[in-house]
Each structure stands twice: as structure tokens, then as C-alpha cells.
BALOBA-1460 file (C-alpha; in Angstrom, 3 decimals):
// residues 355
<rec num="1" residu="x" x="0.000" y="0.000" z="0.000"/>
<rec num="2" residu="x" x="2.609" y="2.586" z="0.561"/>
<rec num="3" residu="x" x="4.300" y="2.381" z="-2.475"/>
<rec num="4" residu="x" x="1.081" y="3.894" z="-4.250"/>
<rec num="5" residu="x" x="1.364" y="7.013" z="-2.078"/>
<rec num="6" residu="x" x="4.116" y="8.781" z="-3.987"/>
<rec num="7" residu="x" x="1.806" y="8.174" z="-7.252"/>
<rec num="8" residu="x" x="-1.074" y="9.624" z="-5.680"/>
<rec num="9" residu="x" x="0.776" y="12.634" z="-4.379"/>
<rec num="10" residu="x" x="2.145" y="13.259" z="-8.067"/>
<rec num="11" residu="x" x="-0.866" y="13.120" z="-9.444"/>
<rec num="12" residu="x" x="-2.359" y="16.027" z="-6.545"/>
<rec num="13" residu="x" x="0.596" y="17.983" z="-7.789"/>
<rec num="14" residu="x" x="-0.305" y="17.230" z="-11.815"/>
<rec num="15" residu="x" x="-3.881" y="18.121" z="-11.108"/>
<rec num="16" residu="x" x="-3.029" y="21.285" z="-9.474"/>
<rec num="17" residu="x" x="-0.243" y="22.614" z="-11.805"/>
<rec num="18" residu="x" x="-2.716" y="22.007" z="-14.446"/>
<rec num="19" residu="x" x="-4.837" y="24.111" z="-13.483"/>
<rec num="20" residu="x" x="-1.913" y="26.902" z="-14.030"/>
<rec num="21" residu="x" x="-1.402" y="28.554" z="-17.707"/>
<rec num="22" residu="x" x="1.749" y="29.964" z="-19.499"/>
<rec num="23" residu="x" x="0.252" y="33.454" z="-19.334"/>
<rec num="24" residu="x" x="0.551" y="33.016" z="-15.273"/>
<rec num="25" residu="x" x="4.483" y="32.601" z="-15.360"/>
<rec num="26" residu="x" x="6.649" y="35.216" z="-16.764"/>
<rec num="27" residu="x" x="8.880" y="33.226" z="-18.677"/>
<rec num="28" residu="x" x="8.841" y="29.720" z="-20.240"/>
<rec num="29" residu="x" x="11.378" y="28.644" z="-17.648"/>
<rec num="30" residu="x" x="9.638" y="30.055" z="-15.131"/>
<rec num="31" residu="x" x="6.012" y="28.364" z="-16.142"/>
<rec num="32" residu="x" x="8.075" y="24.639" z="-16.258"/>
<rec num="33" residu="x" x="9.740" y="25.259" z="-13.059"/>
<rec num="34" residu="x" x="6.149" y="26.172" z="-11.274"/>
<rec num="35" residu="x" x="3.845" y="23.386" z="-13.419"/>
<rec num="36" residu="x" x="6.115" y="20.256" z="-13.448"/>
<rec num="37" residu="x" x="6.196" y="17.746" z="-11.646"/>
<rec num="38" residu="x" x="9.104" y="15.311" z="-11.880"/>
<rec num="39" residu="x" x="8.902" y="11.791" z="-10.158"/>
<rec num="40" residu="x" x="10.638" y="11.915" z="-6.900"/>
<rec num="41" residu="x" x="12.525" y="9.165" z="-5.163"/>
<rec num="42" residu="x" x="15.154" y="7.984" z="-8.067"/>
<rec num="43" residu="x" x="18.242" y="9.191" z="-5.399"/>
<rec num="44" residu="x" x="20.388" y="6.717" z="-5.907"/>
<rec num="45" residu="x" x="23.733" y="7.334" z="-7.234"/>
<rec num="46" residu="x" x="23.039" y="5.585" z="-10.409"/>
<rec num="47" residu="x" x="19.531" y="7.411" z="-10.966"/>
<rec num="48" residu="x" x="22.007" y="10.596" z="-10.401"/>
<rec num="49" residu="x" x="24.073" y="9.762" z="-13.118"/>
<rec num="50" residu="x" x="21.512" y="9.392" z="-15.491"/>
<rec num="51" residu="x" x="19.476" y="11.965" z="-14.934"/>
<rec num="52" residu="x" x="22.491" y="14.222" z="-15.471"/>
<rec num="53" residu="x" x="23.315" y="12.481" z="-18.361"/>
<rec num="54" residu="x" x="20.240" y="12.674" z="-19.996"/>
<rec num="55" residu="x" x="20.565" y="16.646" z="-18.953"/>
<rec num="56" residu="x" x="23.642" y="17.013" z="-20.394"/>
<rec num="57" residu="x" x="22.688" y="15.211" z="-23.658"/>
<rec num="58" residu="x" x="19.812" y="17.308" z="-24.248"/>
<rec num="59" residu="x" x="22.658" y="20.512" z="-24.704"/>
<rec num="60" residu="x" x="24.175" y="22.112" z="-27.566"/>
<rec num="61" residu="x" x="27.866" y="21.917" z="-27.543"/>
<rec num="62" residu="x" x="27.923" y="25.642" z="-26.345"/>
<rec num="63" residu="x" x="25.673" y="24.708" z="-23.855"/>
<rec num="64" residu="x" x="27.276" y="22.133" z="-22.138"/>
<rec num="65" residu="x" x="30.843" y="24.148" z="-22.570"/>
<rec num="66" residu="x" x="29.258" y="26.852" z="-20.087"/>
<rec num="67" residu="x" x="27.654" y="24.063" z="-17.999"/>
<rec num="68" residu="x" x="30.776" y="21.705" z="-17.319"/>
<rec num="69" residu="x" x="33.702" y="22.911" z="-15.201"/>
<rec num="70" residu="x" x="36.670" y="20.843" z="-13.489"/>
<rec num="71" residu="x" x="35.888" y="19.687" z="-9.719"/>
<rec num="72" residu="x" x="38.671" y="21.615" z="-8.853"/>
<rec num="73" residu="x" x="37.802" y="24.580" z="-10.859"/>
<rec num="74" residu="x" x="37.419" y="28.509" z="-8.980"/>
<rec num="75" residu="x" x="34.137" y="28.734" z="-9.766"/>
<rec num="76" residu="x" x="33.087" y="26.562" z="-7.184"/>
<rec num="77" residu="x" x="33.803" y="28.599" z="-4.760"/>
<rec num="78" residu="x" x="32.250" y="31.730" z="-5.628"/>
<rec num="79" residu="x" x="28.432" y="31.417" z="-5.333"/>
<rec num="80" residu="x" x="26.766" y="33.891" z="-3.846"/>
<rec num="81" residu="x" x="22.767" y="35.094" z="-3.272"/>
<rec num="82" residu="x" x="23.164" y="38.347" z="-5.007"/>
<rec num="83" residu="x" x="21.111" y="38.975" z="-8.341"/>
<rec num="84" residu="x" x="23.704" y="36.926" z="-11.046"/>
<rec num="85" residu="x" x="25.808" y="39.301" z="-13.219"/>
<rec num="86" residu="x" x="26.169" y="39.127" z="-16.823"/>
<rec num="87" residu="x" x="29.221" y="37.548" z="-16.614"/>
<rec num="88" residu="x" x="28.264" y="34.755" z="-14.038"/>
<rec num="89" residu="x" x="29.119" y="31.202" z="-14.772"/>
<rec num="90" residu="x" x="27.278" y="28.085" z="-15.251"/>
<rec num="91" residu="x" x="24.016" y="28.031" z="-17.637"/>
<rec num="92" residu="x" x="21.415" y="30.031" z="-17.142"/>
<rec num="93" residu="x" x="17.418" y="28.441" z="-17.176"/>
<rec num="94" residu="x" x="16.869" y="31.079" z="-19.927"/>
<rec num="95" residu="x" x="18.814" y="29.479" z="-22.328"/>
<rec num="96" residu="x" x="16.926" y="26.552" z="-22.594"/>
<rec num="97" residu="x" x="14.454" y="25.610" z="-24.023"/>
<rec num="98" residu="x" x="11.542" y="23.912" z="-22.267"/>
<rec num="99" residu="x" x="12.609" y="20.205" z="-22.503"/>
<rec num="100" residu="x" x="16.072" y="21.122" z="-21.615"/>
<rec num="101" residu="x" x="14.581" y="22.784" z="-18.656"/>
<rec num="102" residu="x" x="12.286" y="19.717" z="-17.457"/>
<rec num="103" residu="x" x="15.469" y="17.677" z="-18.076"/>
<rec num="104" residu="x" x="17.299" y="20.127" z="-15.814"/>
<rec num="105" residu="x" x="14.474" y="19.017" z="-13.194"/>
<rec num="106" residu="x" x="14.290" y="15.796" z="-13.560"/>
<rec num="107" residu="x" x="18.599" y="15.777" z="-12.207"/>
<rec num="108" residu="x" x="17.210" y="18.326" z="-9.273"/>
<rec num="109" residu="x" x="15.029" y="15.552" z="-8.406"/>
<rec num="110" residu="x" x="17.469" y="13.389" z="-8.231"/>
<rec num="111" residu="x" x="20.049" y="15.669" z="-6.189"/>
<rec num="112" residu="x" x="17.134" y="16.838" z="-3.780"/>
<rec num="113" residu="x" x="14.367" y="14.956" z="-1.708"/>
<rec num="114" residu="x" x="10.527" y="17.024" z="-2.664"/>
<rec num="115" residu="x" x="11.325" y="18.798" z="-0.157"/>
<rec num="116" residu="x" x="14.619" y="19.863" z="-1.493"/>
<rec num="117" residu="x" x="13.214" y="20.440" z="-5.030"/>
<rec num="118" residu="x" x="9.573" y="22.373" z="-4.265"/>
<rec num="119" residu="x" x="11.849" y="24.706" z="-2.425"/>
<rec num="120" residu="x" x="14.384" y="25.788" z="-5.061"/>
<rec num="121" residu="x" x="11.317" y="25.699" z="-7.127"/>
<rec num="122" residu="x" x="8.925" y="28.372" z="-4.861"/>
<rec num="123" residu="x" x="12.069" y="30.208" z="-4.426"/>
<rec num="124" residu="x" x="12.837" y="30.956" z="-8.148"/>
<rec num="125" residu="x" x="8.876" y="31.851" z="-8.173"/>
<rec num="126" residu="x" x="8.743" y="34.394" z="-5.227"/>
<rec num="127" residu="x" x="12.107" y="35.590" z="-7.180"/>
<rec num="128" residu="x" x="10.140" y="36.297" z="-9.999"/>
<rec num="129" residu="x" x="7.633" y="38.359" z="-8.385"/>
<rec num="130" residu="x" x="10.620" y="41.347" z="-8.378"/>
<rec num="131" residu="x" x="10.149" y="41.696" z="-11.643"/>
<rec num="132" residu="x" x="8.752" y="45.117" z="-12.754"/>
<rec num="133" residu="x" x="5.272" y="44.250" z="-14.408"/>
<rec num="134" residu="x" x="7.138" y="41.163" z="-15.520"/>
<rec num="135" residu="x" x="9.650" y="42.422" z="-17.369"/>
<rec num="136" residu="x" x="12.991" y="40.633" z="-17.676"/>
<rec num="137" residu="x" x="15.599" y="42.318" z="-15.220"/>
<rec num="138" residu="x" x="19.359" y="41.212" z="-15.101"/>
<rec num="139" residu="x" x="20.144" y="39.094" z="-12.328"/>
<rec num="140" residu="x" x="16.551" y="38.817" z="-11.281"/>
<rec num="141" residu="x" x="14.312" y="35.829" z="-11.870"/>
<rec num="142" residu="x" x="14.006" y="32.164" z="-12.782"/>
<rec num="143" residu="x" x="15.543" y="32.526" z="-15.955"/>
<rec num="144" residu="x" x="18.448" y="34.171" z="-14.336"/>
<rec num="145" residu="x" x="19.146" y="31.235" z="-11.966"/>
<rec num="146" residu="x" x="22.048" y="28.876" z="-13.397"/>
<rec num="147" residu="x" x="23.553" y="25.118" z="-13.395"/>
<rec num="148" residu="x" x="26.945" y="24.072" z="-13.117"/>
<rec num="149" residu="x" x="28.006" y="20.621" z="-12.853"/>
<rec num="150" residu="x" x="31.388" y="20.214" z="-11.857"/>
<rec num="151" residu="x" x="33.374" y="16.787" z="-12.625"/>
<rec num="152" residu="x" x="32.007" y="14.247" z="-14.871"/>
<rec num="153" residu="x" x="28.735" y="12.594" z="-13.273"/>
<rec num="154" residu="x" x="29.571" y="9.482" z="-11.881"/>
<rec num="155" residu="x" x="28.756" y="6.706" z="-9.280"/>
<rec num="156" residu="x" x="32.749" y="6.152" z="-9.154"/>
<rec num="157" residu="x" x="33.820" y="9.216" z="-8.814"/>
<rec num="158" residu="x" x="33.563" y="12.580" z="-6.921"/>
<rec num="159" residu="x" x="31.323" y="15.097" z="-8.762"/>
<rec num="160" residu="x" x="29.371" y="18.054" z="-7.813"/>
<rec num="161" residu="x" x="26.483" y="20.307" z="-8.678"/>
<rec num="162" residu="x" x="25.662" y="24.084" z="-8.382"/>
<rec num="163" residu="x" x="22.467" y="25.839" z="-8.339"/>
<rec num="164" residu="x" x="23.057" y="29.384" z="-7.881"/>
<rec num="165" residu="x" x="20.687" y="32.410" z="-8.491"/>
<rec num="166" residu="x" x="19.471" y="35.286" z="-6.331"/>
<rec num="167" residu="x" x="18.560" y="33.763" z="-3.067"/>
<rec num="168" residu="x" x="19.713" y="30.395" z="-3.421"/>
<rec num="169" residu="x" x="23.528" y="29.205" z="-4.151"/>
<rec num="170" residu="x" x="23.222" y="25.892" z="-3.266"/>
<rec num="171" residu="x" x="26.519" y="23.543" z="-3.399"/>
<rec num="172" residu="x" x="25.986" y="19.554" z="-3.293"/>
<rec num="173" residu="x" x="28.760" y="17.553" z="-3.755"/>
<rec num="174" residu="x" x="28.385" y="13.703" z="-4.280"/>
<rec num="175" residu="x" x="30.533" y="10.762" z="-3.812"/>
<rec num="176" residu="x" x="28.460" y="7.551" z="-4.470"/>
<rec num="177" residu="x" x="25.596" y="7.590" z="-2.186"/>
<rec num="178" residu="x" x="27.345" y="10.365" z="0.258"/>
<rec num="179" residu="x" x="25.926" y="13.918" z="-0.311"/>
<rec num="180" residu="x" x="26.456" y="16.965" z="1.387"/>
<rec num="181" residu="x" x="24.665" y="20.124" z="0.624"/>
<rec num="182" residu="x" x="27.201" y="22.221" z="2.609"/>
<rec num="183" residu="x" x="28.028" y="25.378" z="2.134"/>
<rec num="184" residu="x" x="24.958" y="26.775" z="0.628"/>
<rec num="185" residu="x" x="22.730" y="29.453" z="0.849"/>
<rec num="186" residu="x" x="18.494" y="29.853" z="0.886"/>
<rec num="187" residu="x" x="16.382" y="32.474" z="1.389"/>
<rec num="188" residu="x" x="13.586" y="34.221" z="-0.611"/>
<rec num="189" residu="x" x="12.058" y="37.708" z="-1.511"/>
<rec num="190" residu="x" x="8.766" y="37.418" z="-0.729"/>
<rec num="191" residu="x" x="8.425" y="35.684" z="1.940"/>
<rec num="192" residu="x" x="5.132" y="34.655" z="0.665"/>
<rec num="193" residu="x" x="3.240" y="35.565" z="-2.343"/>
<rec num="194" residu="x" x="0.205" y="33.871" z="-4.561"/>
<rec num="195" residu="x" x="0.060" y="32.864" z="-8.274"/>
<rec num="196" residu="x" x="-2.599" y="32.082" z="-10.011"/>
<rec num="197" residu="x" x="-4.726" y="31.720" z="-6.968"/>
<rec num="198" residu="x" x="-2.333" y="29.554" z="-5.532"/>
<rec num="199" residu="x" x="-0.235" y="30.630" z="-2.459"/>
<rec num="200" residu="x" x="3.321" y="30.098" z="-1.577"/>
<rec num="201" residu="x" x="5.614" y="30.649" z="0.849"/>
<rec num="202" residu="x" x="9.151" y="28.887" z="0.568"/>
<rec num="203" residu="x" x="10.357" y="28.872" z="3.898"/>
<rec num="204" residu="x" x="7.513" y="27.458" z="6.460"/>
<rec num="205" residu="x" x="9.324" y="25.444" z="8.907"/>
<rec num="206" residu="x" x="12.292" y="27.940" z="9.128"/>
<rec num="207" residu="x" x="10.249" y="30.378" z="10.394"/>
<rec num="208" residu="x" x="7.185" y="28.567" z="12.211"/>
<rec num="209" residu="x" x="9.960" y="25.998" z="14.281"/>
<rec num="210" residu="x" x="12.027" y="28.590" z="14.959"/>
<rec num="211" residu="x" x="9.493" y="30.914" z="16.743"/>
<rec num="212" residu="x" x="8.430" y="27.568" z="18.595"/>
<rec num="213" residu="x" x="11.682" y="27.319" z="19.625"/>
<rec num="214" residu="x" x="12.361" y="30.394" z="20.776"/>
<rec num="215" residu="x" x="8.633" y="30.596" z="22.512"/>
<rec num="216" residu="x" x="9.148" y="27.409" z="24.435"/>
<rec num="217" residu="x" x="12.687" y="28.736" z="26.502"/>
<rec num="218" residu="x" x="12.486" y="29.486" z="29.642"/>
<rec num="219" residu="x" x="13.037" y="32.429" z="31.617"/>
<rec num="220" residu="x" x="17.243" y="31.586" z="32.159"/>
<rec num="221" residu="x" x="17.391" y="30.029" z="28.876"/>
<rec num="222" residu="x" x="15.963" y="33.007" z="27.719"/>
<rec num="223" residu="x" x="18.546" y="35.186" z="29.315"/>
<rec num="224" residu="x" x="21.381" y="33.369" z="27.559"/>
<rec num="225" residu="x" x="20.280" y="33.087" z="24.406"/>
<rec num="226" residu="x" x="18.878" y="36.558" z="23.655"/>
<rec num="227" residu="x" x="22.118" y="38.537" z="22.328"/>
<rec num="228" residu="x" x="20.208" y="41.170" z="21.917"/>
<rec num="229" residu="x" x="16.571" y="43.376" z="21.155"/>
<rec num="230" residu="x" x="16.949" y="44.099" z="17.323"/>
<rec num="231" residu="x" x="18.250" y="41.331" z="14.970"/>
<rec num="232" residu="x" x="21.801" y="40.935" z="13.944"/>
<rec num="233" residu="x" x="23.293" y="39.876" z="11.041"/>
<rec num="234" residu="x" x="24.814" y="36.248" z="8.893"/>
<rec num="235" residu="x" x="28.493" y="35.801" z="10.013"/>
<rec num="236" residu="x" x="29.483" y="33.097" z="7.350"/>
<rec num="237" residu="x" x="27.679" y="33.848" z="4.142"/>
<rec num="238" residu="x" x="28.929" y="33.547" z="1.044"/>
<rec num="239" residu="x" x="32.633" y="34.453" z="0.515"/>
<rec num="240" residu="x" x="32.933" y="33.105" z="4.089"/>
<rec num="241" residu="x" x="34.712" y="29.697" z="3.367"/>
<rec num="242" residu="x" x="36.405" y="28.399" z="6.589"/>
<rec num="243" residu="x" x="35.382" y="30.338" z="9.073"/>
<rec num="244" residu="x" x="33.773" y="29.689" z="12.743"/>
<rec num="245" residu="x" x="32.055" y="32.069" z="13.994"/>
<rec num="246" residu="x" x="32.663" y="31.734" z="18.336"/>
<rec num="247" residu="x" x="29.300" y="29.444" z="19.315"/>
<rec num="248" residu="x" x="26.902" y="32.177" z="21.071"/>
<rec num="249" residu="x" x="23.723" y="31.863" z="23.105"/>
<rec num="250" residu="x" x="22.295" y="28.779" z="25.204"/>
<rec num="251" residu="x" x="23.466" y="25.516" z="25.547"/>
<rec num="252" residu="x" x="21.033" y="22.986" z="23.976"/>
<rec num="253" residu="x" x="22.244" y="21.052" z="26.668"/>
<rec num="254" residu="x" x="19.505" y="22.869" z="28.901"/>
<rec num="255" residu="x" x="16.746" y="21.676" z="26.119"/>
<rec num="256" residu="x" x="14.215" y="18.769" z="27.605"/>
<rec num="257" residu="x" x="12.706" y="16.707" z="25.527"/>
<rec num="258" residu="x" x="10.435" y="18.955" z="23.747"/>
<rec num="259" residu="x" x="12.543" y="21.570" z="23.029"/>
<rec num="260" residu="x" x="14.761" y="18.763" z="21.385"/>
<rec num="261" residu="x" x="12.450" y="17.702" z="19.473"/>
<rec num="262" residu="x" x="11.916" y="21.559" z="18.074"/>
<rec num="263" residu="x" x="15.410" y="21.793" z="17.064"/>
<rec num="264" residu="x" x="15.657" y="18.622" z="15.660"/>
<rec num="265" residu="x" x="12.415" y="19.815" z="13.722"/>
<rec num="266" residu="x" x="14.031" y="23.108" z="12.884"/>
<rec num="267" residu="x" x="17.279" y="22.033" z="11.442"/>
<rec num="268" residu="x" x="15.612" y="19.185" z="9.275"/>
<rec num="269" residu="x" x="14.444" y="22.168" z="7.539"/>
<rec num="270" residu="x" x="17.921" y="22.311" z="6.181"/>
<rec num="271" residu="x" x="19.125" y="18.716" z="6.156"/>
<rec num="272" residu="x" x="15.733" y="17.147" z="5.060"/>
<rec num="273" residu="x" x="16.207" y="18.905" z="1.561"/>
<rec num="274" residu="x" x="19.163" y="15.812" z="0.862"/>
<rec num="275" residu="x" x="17.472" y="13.028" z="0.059"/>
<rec num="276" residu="x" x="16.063" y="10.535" z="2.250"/>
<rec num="277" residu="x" x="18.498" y="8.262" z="2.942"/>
<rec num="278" residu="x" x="21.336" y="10.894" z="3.217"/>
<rec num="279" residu="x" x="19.377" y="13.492" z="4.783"/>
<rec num="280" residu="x" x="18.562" y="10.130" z="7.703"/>
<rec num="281" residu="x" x="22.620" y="9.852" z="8.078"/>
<rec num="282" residu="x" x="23.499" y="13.566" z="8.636"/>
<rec num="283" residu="x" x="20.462" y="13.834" z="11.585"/>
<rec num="284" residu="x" x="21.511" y="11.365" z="13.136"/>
<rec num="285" residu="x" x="25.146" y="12.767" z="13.189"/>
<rec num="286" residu="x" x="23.925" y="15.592" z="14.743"/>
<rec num="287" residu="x" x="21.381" y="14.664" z="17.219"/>
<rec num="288" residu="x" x="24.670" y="13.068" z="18.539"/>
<rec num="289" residu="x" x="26.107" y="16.638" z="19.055"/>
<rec num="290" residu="x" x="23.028" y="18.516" z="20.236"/>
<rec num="291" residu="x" x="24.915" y="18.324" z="23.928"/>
<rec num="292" residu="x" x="27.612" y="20.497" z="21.827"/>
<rec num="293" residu="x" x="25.175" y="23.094" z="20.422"/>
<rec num="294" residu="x" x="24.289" y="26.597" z="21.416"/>
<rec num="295" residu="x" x="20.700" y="28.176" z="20.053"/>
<rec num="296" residu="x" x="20.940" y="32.134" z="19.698"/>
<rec num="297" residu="x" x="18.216" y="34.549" z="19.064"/>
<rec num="298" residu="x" x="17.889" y="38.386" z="17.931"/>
<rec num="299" residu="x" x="15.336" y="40.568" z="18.679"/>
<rec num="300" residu="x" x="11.385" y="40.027" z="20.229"/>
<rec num="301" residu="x" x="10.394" y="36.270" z="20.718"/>
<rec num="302" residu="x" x="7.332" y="36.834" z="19.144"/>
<rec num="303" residu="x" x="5.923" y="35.456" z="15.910"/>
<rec num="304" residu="x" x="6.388" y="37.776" z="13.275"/>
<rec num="305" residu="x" x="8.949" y="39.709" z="14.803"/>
<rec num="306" residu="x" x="11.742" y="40.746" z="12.587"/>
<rec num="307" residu="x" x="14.848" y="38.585" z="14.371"/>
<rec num="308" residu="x" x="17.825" y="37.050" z="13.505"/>
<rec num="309" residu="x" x="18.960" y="33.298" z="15.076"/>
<rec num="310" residu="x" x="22.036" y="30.652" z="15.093"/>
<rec num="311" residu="x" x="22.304" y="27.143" z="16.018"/>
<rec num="312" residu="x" x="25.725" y="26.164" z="16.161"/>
<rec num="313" residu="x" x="27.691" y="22.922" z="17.094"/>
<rec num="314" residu="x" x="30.828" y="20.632" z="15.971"/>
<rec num="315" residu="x" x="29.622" y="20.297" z="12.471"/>
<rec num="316" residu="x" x="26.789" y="22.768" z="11.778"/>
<rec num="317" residu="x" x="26.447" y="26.008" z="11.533"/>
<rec num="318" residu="x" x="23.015" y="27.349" z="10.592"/>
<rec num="319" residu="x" x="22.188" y="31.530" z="10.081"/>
<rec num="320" residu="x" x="18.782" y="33.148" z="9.464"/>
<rec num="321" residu="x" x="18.070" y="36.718" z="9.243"/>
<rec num="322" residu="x" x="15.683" y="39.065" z="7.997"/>
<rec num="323" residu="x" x="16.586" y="41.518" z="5.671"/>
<rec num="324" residu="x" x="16.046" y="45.873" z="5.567"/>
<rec num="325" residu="x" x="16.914" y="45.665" z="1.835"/>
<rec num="326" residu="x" x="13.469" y="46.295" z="0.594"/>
<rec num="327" residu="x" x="11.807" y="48.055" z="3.306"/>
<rec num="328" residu="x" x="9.655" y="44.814" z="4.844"/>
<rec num="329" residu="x" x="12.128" y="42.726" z="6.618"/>
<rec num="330" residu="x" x="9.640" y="40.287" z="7.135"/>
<rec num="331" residu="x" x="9.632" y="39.850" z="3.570"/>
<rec num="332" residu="x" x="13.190" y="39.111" z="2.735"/>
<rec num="333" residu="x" x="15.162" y="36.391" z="4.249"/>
<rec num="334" residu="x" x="18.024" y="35.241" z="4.323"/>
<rec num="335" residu="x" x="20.030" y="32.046" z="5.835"/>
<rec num="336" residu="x" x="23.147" y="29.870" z="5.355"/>
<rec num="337" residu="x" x="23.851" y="25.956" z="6.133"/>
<rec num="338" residu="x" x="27.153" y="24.865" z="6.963"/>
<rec num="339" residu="x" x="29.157" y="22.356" z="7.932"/>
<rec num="340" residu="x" x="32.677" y="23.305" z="8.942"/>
<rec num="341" residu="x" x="33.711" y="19.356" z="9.228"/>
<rec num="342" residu="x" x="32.829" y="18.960" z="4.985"/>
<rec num="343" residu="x" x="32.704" y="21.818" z="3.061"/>
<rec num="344" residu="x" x="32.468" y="21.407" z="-0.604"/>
<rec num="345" residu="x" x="32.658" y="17.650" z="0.184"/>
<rec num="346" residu="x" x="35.857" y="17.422" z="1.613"/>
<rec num="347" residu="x" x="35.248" y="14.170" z="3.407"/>
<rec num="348" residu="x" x="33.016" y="12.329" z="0.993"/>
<rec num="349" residu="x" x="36.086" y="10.751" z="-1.013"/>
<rec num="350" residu="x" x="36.119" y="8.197" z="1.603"/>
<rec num="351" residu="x" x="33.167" y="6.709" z="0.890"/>
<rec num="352" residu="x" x="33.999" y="5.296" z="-2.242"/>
<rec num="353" residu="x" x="36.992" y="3.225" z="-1.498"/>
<rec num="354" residu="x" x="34.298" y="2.151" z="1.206"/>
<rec num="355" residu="x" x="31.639" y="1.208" z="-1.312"/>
């Protein structure tokens, strides 16, 4: 019986993306990224491998030039969440056509759990929404967000991929079945918005769980974990590579059992969007080190108050923040996953000589 749930949940999402139109979407990228719906579950290294395959075959020779770089190459290394300049690398959704960009899917499926992919997806959306009357503007967009795949795809062999646009530069490096999504950057502009009747809102449980978690502390917890009455700022953002920030705020020692169970909940919001399997090994490295954590919070405690918070430990490093740029700070977010232990894949080699 459960392996007819994932059918029935594709075809809610097919029924309800039908009921969208190209003249709702600004762009033909844009209209594929918000209407289709790829099949989810195919994670497995060999899935992986096709899927970017059969992305990479559906390019013209110019296209995959701009799309392939060297695992070792610079550009790596400088993603960002600004709005992408001309000369930005990788290939840009707005140079393909539409089955090029539903094969470019169809490998983010693969690379992401639905939870991984409907966010990159909403976020691209809400990007769109800056548009002036829905007018192309550089750097601003779905069609301005670009793929890089760096290496040659392979279940033998390290390899990476890059998804990088305004609001999301997302880094996920694979060796066989290990995956780590670390560094990378999400956040969105709107916070929430509706299309074509539909609403959206791309970050739910990094805001709800967090203001849960902040609600729940108690009165000494409180004390130590409040820096301060106005929110701060992201420490390690892009351009940030190997630093740690000094661990601020309260122990999660202090946590009981609830308020465990909170941050668990709120840093699955990060982790979860690996795929299953991987997403399972990385939580339960680090419900190993919530002893090691610290939880800090920025500004009032409650929900929908424009804050700032951290959760910090051996191997993670999360950031949220709201944003003034834009003049709603509730409306512009930003935050950054890291994991000091494995940037960029660093330890993943390991795992093949293990496989």
C-alpha cells in the first residue's frame, strides 16, 4: 500500500499545476519550473548519473561548454545570493528551451528529496515576483538562476552540482551515495506571495519551528540566548569559506525533551532537503552533538517579529536573518547551512573506497 502514495501525491501535484497557464508565469522557464512535476525518489547514485546524463545530452555543444567545469575549478567557490551578473558562470534556465529545462528538473530531483526540489522551485517563483510588471531584469528571476556541474557525473567518482541564483547558491557535492549540501545558501524575496490563486511561501518550517523554539525557553534560557533586542546579522555567508564564527547563546544542553524535538524539527528544515536516505545519516550525526550546540536569538520572541537566530555545534552552523533591503524585513530572508567538518565535500572521497 505505501508504495502507491508517492503516485497519488504526483498526481495532486499534476492536477493542481494544471490548473496553471503559461500566461501566469513570466517566462517559459519560469512556467516549467512552477507546473512540473518530476517523479521523486530515483536518489540513488546511479539514478544521479543518469538523470544528469540525460541533462547534459539534451545541450548544444555551447551549452554544455558553459555548464561543465573541473571539480577543482574557482568557480566553485564563488556562489553567492546576489542577483547573477552578466558575466556569471554556469548556464542560465533562460537558455533553454523547455525540454532542456524539465530535463534540468528531472537531475534536481534526483540531487534533492521534494522537499529539497519544491523549495528551489517556490524560491525561483517568489524571485520572480521582483520583476517590474514582468519584465525581464538582469540578475533577477528564474531565468536568471544557473547550473553548473562540476566533474564528470559518476557513481565512481567525486562530482558536484551548483544551483546558484538570487537567493539560493546551493553547493551539493556527491561521492556515491554520500551527499552533502554544505556550504549553501536559501532564502527568498517574498516571503510569501500567490500565483494564479495559488499561495506560496518557501520557507515554512524555518520560520514557524524557529518561533516555537524560541517561545518554548524558559526564563534563564531566555537570558542566555537573547544577544540582543533588534536582529543581527549572517556571520558566514557567502565568501565566508572556513570560518567559525565563536558558538553564542544557550546551551542545547539545557533543552528537555520537547525543546529537542523543536530543534531537531528546525534544522531538518535544512538537512531534510538531501534526500532521504542521506538526509537520515546527517540527523543522526547531529542529534549526537546537540549536547555540543548553542541556540541564539535576535530581537522580540514573538511570531512575526523581525529577528535574527544561530544554532551552532561541531559540524553545523546554521544563520537566518531578515533583511532591511526592501523596506519589509519580514519579507526578505536570508540564511546559510554549513558544515565546517565537509565543506564542498571534503570528506566524501572516503566513501567510495568504502563502497
Amino acid at each position: 500500500m505505501i508504495r502507491f502514495i508517492p503516485a497519488l501525491l504526483l498526481l495532486l501535484v499534476a492536477t493542481t499545476a494544471g490548473a496553471q497557464q503559461r500566461s501566469d508565469f513570466v517566462s517559459d522557464a519560469s512556467s516549467v519550473v512552477g507546473t512540473y512535476a518530476p517523479v521523486f525518489g530515483n536518489n540513488s547514485p546511479a539514478d544521479q548519473v543518469k538523470s544528469a546524463n540525460q541533462f547534459l545530452d539534451s545541450l548544444n555543444k555551447e551549452q554544455k561548454s558553459a555548464v561543465l567545469h573541473k571539480l577543482d575549478s574557482p568557480e566553485r567557490r564563488q556562489w553567492t545570493n546576489l542577483p547573477a551578473p552578466a558575466d556569471a558562470g554556469g548556464l542560465r534556465l533562460g537558455l533553454l528551451d523547455k525540454n532542456q529545462v524539465r530535463a534540468a528538473c528531472n537531475l534536481m530531483a534526483t540531487l534533492f528529496s521534494e522537499q529539497g526540489y519544491t523549495k528551489m522551485c517556490h524560491i525561483m517563483l517568489a524571485d520572480d515576483q521582483l520583476l517590474k510588471g514582468g519584465r525581464p531584469r538582469r540578475g533577477f528571476g528564474t531565468e536568471n538562476f544557473s547550473l553548473v556541474i562540476f566533474g564528470q557525473p559518476s557513481t565512481s567518482q567525486p562530482w558536484a552540482f551548483q544551483l546558484d541564483g538570487h537567493h539560493v547558491g546551493v553547493n551539493v557535492s556527491i561521492a556515491g551515495k554520500a551527499m552533502t549540501v554544505a556550504p549553501s545558501f536559501i532564502g527568498t524575496q517574498p516571503q510569501s506571495f500567490t500565483l494564479a490563486g495559488k499561495k506560496y511561501r518557501p520557507l515554512t518550517g524555518e520560520i514557524d519551528d524557529a518561533y516555537q523554539l524560541a517561545g518554548s525557553l524558559t526564563d534563564a534560557q531566555a537570558k542566555q540566548a537573547i544577544l540582543q533586542p533588534k536582529r543581527g546579522f549572517i556571520r558566514v555567508g557567502p565568501g565566508k569559506d572556513g570560518e567559525v564564527p565563536t558558538a553564542v547563546g544557550v546551551p542545547c544542553s539545557t533543552f528537555d525533551n520537547q525543546q529537542r524535538k523543536i530543534l531537531t524539527r528546525l534544522i531538518e528544515q535544512w538537512v531534510n532537503d538531501l534526500p532521504a536516505e542521506q538526509a537520515q545519516q546527517r540527523m543522526a550525526q547531529l542529534e549526537k552533538e546537540i549536547d555540543q550546540m548553542r541556540f541564539a536569538w535576535n530581537g522580540p520572541r514573538q511570531a512575526g517579529s523581525d529577528i535574527s537566530y544561530s544554532i551552532q555545534g561541531p559540524s553545523l552552523i546554521i544563520e537566518y536573518a531578515c533583511q532591511d533591503l526592501g523596506g519589509k524585513p519580514l519579507q526578505h530572508l536570508h540564511s546559510i547551512y554549513r558544515d565546517p567538518t565537509n565543506e564542498y565535500g571534503g570528506q566524501l572521497d572516503d566513501n567510495l573506497s568504502n563502497q
